[in-house]
C-alpha positions in Angstrom: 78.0 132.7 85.9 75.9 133.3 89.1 77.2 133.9 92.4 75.4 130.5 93.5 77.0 128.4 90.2 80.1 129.8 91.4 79.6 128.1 94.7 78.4 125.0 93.4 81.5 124.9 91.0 84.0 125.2 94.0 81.5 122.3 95.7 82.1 120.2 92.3 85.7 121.3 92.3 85.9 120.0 96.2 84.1 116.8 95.2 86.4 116.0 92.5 89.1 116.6 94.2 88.2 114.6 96.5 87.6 111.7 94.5 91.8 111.9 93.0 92.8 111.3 96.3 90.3 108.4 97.3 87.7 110.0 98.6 83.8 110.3 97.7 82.7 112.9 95.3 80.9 115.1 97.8 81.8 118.6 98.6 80.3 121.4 99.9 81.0 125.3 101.0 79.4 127.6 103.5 78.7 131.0 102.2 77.8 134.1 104.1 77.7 137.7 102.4 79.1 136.6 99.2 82.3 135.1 100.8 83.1 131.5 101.1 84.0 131.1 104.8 84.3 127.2 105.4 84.4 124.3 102.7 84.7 120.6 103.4 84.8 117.0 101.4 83.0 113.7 102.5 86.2 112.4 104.8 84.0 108.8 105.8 86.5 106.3 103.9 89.1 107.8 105.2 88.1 108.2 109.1 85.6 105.5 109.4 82.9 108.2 110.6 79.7 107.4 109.5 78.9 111.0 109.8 81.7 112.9 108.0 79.6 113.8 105.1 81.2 117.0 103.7 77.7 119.3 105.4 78.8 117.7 108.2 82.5 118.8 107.8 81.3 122.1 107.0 79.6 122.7 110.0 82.4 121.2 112.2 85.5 123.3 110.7 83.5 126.6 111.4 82.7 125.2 115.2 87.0 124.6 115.8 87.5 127.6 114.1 84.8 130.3 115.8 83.0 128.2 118.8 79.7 127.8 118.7 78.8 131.5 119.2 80.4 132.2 116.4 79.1 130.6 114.3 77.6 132.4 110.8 74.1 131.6 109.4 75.1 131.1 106.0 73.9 129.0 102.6 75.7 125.5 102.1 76.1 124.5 98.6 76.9 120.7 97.9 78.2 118.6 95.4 75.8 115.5 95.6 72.7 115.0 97.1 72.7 116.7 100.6 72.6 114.2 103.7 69.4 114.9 106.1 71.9 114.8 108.9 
């Protein structure tokens, strides 16, 4: 298996996952240099937020974690169609 399949397997994993506890099945993971370093589900039934898609999760647990100049380019891979957000 692929370094990418593996990513879209944990995406899949996340998504399914997600769907157990009453979620959507959406998840994604933010990959930079081989290494997973964020990972997020679609959270919107569950907060009411229109824009928790899991990218969108993604990209906001590596903002609370590093602040926005640390943020890492990286290469999301998602479980689902990705939102244009």
């Amino acid at each position: 298996m692929s370094a990418h399949d593996r990513y879209l397997q944990r995406a899949l994993t996340l998504a399914n996952h997600n769907i157990s506890h009453g979620g959507r099945p959406f998840g994604a993971v933010l990959v930079r240099h081989d290494e997973v370093v964020a990972a997020a589900v679609n959270t919107f039934p569950l907060s009411g937020d229109t824009t928790a898609h899991a990218e969108q999760n993604v990209v906001r647990d590596i903002a609370a974690r590093l602040g926005a100049e640390g943020q890492p380019e990286g290469v999301i891979s998602a479980r689902g169609q990705a939102c244009p957000m």
